[in-house]
N, C-alpha and C positions, 0 to 999 in steps of 0.2 A: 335943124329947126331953130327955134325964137331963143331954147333955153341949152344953158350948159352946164352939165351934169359936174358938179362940185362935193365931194364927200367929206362929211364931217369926223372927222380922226376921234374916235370916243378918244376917254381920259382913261376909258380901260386896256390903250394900248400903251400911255407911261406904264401903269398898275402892271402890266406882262411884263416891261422893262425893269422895273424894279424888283418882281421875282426873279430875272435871269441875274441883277445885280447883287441880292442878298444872297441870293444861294451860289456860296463859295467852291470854286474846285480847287481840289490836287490835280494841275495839269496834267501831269505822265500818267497816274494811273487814273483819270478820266476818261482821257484819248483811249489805252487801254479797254476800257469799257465800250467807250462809246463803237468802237470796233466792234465788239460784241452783241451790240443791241441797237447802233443808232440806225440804223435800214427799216429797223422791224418799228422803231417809234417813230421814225420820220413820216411810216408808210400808215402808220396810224393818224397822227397831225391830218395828213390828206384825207384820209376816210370820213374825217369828220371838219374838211377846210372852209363847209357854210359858216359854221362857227364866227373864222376870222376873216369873213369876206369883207372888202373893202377897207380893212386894215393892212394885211401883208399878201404880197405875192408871193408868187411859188419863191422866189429863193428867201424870197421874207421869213415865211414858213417853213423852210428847213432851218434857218436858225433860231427861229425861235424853240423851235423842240430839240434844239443843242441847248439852248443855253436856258432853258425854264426845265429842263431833266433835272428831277424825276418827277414831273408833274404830266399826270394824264391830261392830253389836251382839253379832255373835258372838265377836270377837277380846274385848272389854269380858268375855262372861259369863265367856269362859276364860282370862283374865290370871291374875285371883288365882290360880284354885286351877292354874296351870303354877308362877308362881312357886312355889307353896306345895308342889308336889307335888317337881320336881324343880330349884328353885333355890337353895331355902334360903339362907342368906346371902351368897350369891355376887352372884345374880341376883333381883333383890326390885322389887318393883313398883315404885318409888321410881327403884332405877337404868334400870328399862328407858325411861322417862318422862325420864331426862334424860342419855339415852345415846345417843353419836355413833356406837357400831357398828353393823354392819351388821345391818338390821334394827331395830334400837331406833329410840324416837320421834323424836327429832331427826332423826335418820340419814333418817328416812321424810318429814317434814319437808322438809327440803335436797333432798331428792331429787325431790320435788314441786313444787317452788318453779317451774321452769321444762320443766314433765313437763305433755303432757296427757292423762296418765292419769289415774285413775278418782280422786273424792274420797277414799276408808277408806282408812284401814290395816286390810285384810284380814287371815283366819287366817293365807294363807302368807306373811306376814310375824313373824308368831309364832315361825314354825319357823325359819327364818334367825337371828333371833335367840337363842334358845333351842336350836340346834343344838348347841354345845359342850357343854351341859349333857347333853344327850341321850347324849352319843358320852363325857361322862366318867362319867357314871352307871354306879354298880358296885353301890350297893343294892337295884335295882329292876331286874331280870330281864326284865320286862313290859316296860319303857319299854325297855331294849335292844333289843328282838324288833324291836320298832316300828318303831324308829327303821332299823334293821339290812332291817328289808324296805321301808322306805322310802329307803332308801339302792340298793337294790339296783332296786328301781323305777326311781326317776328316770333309772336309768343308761339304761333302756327309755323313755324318756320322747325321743320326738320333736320336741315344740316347747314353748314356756312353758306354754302354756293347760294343758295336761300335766301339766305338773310341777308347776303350783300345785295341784293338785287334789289331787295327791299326798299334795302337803305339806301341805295344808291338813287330808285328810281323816287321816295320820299323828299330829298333836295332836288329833282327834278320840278317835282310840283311845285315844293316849297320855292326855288326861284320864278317860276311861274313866267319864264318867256317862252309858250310851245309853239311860235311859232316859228321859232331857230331851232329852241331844246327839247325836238318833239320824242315823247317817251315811247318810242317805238323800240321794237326789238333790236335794229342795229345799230342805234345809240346806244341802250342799256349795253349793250354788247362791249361795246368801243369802249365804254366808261367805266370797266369792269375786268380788262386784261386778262379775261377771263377764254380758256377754247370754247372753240363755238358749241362742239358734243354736251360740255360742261354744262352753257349756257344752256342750250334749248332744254337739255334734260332737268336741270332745275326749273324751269321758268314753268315747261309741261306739270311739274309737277304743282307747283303754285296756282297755275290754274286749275287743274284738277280738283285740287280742294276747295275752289273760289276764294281762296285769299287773295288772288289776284283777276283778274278781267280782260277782255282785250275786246276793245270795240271795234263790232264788224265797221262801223263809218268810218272810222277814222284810223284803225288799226292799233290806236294808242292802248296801251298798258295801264291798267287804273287799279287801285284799291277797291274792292268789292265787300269782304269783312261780312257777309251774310251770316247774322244768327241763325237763320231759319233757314235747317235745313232741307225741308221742304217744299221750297218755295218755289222752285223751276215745276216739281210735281203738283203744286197748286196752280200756278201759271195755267200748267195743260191741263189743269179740272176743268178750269175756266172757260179753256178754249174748246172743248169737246161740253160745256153741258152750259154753259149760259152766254155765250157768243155764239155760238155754231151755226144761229139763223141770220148773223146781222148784213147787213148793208154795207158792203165794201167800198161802194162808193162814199157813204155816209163818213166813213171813218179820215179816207185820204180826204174827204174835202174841210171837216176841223181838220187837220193836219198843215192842210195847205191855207186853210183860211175862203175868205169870200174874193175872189175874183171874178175881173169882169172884163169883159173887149168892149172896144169904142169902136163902131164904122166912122172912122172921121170923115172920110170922103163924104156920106151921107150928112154927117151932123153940120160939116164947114158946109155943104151947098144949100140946106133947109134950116141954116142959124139955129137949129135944136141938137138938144142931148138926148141921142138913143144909145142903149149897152143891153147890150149880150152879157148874160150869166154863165158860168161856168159851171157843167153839173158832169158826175161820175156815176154809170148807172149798167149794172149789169144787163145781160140780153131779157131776161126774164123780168125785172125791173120796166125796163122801156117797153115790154109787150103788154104789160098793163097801163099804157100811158092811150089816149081815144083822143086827144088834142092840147091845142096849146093852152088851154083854161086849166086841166089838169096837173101842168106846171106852174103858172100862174098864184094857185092855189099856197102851192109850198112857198116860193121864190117870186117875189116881184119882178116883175122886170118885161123888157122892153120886146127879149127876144133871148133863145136859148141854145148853147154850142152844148151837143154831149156828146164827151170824151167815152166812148163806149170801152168796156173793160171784157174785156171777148177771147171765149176758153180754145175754139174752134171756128172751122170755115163756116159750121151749121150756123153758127151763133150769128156771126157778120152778115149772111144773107138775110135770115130772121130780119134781125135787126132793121137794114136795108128796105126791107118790101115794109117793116110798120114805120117809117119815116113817109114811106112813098103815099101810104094808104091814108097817113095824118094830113099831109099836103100841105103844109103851111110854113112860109115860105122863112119865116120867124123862130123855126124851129132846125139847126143844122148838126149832122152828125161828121163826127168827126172820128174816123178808125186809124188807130194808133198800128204800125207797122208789126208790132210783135206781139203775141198775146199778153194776158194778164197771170205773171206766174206768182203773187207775191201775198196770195190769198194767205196761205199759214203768219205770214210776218203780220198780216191788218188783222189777226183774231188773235196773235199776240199780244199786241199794242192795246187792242181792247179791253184785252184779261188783265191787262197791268194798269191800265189807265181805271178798271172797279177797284184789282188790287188796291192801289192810291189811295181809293176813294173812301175804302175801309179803314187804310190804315191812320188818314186825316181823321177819321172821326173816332179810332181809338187813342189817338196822340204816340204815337208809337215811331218815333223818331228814327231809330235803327232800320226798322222795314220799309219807311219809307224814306229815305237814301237809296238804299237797294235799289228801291223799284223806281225811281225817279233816274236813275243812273241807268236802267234796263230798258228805262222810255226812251230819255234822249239816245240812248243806243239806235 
């Protein structure tokens, strides 16, 4: 084509070169080592190579996981921009590389020396480090939240496996690029050297108590922190005694908003603007409908496409013969290939969206986060 694809080399690829630079080895007994473990962290680099795409190629990327060891490729991508975001001259890549505190490189170092624990310095050593920064931060809102329900987390936290995951996935947010660093389970995994048994058993368990969340959209890992332990059993009060008769179309169409079709062909040859309304109307719904005045009524408009939301064959033919019986040419149904299975998700959304509505006009801040995080779910 017209254009030729040019890639900008970030400056976060000196920043990895200058970690391979500072951190010093004892050649013989590195080599040593690296015998011992460098397959199994090469093989990780890869698992996670979106990271440093368009920075290094495959042989790029096996050395960098030689020469940035013992840095979890994920702890490596999020150094700079932690420093960058919330350390600024206090805490700079430089000091964390040759700092005795807890958490920093040495510290992690010493600590390993006679540990037989895992090769990396994982993400949740990140957070231990960079903790202070987190809790003095007063320009960044965001990173307070973070930190502030990762605080409150771990208080919930049963055993380490727990808590690092926490922690680990708390600087995920707090760097906030997901759509490289997205906090799914096989990142938190990778960034945590942790077995997989390990993993899933901890994380099950985190959810279970809802200190943690995993959104069915997106599959992402979130903080959830619900006071109210009640509140999934309030949800379905909601949904079995004051939703239970609503309008399913009603609900997907706020959801979706007002949409409309143009017959252009029609509007370009009669120099006018006609549009078709977009309506959702179950089979029972449309059998009380006698003409196009009856729509008219609710929704202005020109002419009406309805997306029929239909349980059964009965339903479709229903349907079918009261179009045919209305006759009006203004009026077109449109039958979707698969039925409409998602009735219990739309008397959710409703229970949560009164839930809200209460909890706005009690001011109650905590419960609605919850529910506001259970919406956009």
């Amino acid at each position: 084509g017209r254009f030729q694809k040019i890639y900008f080399i970030s400056p976060a690829k000196e920043e990895y070169e200058v970690v391979g630079q500072v951190v010093r080895k004892d050649v013989p007994k590195f080599n040593v080592l690296w015998e011992n473990c460098g397959k199994e962290v090469t093989d990780l680099y890869f698992r996670v190579k979106d990271l440093f795409r368009h920075i290094y190629n495959e042989e790029g990327l096996k050395n960098l996981a030689k020469e940035c060891f013992p840095l979890n490729p994920v702890s490596l991508f999020v150094l700079p921009r932690l420093c960058e975001l919330v350390a600024q001259n206090e805490r700079t890549l430089f000091t964390f590389l040759t700092s005795h505190e807890r958490g920093g490189f040495l510290h992690f170092i010493e600590k390993r020396r006679n540990s037989n624990e895992g090769f990396l310095l994982n993400l949740d050593v990140l957070f231990d480090y960079f903790e202070i920064s987190f809790r003095k931060e007063i320009f960044n809102k965001k990173v307070v939240d973070i930190y502030n329900k990762a605080q409150k987390s771990l208080a919930l936290a049963e055993d380490e496996n727990e808590k690092r995951i926490i922690k680990a996935l708390a600087v995920i947010y707090i760097v906030d690029e997901l759509e490289r660093l997205e906090p799914k389970e096989e990142l938190l995994l990778c960034s945590l050297e942790m077995s997989r048994e390990t993993f899933e058993r901890a994380l099950e368990a985190l959810l279970e108590k809802k200190v943690l969340i995993k959104r069915r959209s997106t599959q992402y890992i979130d903080f959830f922190l619900s006071s109210n332990e009640d509140l999934y059993e309030r949800i379905n009060f909601y949904k079995s005694a004051k939703v239970k008769d609503l309008k399913s179309g009603d609900v997907i169409g706020k959801i979706k908003g007002p949409s409309f079709v143009f017959p252009r062909k029609y509007n370009d040859e009669y120099e006018i603007t006609r549009y078709f309304y977009k309506i959702f109307l179950e089979t029972r719904e449309l059998e009380r409908i006698d003409s196009y005045q009856d729509l008219w009524k609710t929704k202005l408009a020109d002419g009406y496409i309805i997306h029929l939301l239909w349980q059964n064959e009965d339903e479709i033919q229903r349907s079918i013969e009261k179009v045919k019986k209305i006759d009006d040419e203004r009026i077109l149904l449109c039958v979707p290939k698969n039925s409409f299975d998602k009735l219990d998700e739309i008397k959710e959304y409703a229970a949560i969206q009164l839930l809200i509505n209460e909890a706005r006009e009690g001011n109650n801040a905590g419960l609605l986060y919850d529910l506001e995080l259970l919406l956009e779910d």
